[in-house]
C-alpha positions, -999 to +999 in steps of 0.1 A: +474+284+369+465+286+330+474+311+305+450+335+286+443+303+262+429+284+289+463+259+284+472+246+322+505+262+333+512+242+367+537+220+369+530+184+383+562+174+398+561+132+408+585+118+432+584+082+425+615+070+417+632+049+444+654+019+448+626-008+455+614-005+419+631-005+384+626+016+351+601-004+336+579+002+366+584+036+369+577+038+332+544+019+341+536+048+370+550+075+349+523+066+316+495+062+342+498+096+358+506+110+327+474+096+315+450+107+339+469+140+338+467+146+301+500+167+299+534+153+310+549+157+341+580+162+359+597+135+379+617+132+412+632+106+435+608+103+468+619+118+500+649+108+514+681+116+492+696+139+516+701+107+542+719+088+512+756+085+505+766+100+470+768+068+452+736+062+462+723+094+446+739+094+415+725+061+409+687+074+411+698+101+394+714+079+364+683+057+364+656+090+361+680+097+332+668+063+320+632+070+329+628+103+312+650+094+280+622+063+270 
């Protein structure tokens, strides 16, 4: 969708972020996208948090906190 200007209004949402990697990877994933996007994007965890226990979750969720905040 873009606005009158021409400027891209869709959202990219990427779920990438998942226990088998760390931040600096997902920094690494994050700058490439980003990259061949031109425009930053949104970031998820990848499928699966609703078969997690809490701890679990609020772990991914601590380190996107990490991710986004670099």
């Amino acid at each position: 969708m873009f606005d009158k200007s021409g400027r891209n209004l869709t959202a990219i949402v990427a779920g990438f972020v998942q226990k088998k990697r760390n931040v600096d990877e997902w920094k690494g994933i994050l700058h490439h996208i980003e990259s061949i996007r031109k425009h930053k994007i949104d970031v998820a965890c990848s499928c699966g948090m609703g078969r997690r226990k809490t701890e679990a979750g609020l772990h991914l969720l601590e380190l996107m906190k990490q991710l986004v905040k670099a």
